[in-house]
N, C-alpha and C positions, 0 to 999 in steps of 0.2 A: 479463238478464245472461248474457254469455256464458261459458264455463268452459275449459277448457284445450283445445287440439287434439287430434287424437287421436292416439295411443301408438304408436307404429311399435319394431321390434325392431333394436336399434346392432349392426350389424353385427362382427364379430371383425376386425381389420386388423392385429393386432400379425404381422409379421413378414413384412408386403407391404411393396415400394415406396411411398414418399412418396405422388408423384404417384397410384399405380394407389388407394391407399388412402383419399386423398382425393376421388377420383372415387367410389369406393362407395360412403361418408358421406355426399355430397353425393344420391347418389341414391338413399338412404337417404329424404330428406327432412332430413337431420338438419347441421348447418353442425359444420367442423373447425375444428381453429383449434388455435395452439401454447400450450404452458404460460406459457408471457414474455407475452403479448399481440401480438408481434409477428406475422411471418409463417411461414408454414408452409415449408418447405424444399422443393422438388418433388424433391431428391437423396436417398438415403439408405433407409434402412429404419426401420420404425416396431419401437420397442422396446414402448411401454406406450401405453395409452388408458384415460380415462376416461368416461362411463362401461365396463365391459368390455361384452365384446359377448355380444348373445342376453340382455341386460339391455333394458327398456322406456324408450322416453323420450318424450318429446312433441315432433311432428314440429315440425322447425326448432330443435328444443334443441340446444347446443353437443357436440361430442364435442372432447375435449382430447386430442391426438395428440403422444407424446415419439419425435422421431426421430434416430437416430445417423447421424452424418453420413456414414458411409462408405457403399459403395458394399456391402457384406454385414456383416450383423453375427456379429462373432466368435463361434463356440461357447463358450457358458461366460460370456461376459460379462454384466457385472451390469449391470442395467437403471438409468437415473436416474426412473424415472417409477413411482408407486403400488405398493404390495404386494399389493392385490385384483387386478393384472394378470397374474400370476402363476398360469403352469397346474399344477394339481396333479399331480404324478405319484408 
């Protein structure tokens, strides 16, 4: 019997471009994918993910990427996506 793949480190992408951020995940090992089930945006900036990144997953696990549609995202604005994304300062 075989056991789980092996653990690869998720990459940090909150505050890249869509596109550029899904490119790292992907080569990561690790598959993006939007909170709706839908599709990923290739516009916009990623606000939140889960898991956060420099967390362990197993390669080909899902990373769930919340991205704001605009073209930068405002300072100050509140994220729609998890509160574990959230950098401490």
């Amino acid at each position: 019997m075989r056991g789980p793949g092996p653990v690869t480190e998720v990459p940090d992408v909150v505050g890249l471009g869509a596109d550029d951020a899904c490119d790292i995940v992907r080569r990561a090992g690790l598959k993006p994918v939007p909170p709706d089930g839908g599709e990923l945006p290739m516009s916009g900036i990623v606000t939140a993910q889960r898991p956060i990144g420099a967390a362990g997953a197993v390669e080909g696990a899902e990373v769930v990427l919340w991205v704001h549609p605009g073209k930068e995202s405002p300072v100050g604005a509140a994220s729609t996506g998890p509160l574990e994304s959230a950098s401490p300062d």
